[in-house]
N, C-alpha and C positions, 0 to 999 in steps of 0.2 A: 524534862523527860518526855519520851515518845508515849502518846497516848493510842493504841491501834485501836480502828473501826469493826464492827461487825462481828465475821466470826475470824479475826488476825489476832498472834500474840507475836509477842517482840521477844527476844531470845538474846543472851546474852552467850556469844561464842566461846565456846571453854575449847581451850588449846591443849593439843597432846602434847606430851613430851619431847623431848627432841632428843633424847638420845635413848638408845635400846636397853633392856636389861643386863645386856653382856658390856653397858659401855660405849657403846659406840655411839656416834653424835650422829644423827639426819640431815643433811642438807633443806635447806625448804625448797629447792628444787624436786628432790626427792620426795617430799610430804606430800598426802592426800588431803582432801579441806575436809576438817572438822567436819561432825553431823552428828555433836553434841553438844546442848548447850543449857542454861538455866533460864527460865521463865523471868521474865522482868515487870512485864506488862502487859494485860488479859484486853482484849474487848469485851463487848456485851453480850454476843452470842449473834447467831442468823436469826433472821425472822421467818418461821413458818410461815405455810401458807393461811392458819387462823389470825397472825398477827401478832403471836406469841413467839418471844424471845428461846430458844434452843440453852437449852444450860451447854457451858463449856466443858471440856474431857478435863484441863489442867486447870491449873493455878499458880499461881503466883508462888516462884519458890520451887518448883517442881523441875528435875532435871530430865529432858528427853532428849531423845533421837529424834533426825528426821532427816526426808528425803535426800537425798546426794545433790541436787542441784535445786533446791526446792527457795522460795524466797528470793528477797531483795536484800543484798551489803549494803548497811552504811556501818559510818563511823561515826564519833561523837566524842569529841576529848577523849581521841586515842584509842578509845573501845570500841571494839568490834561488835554490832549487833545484829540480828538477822530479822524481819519481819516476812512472818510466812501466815499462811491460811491451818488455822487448827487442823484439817485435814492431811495437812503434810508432818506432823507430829505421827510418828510411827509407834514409838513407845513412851513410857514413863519410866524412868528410872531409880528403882526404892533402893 
């Protein structure tokens, strides 16, 4: 597993649907990228300026949004993950 530094979490890409409510199927041409996804993997936080670690906003398990272009793509047997800066975490989704 991806272990992220500082203040990064690792996000596991959750895919929308591909076809609409009335039925109809999406091209993936047609699709927007995802900017939702489920928390995999936390770092330790930023280090202040005293030298004290910043508690993180998420957790492990936690489904958010974020930025439209935000983070780095990889892959990893298949699955799609995203590693971004807690900052780029726009919401949480309860």
């Amino acid at each position: 597993m991806i272990k992220p530094l500082g203040d990064r979490i690792v996000i596991k890409v959750i895919e929308d649907t591909e076809q609409t409510s009335g039925g109809i199927f999406i091209p993936d041409s047609a699709k927007e990228k995802p900017q939702k996804g489920e928390v995999v993997a936390v770092g330790l936080g930023k280090m202040n300026d005293k030298g004290e670690r910043e508690p993180m906003d998420v957790k492990v398990g936690d489904v958010v949004l974020y930025a439209k272009y935000a983070g780095t793509d990889i892959k990893m047997d298949g699955v799609e993950y995203k590693i971004l800066s807690v900052k780029d975490a726009l919401a949480v989704i309860e």
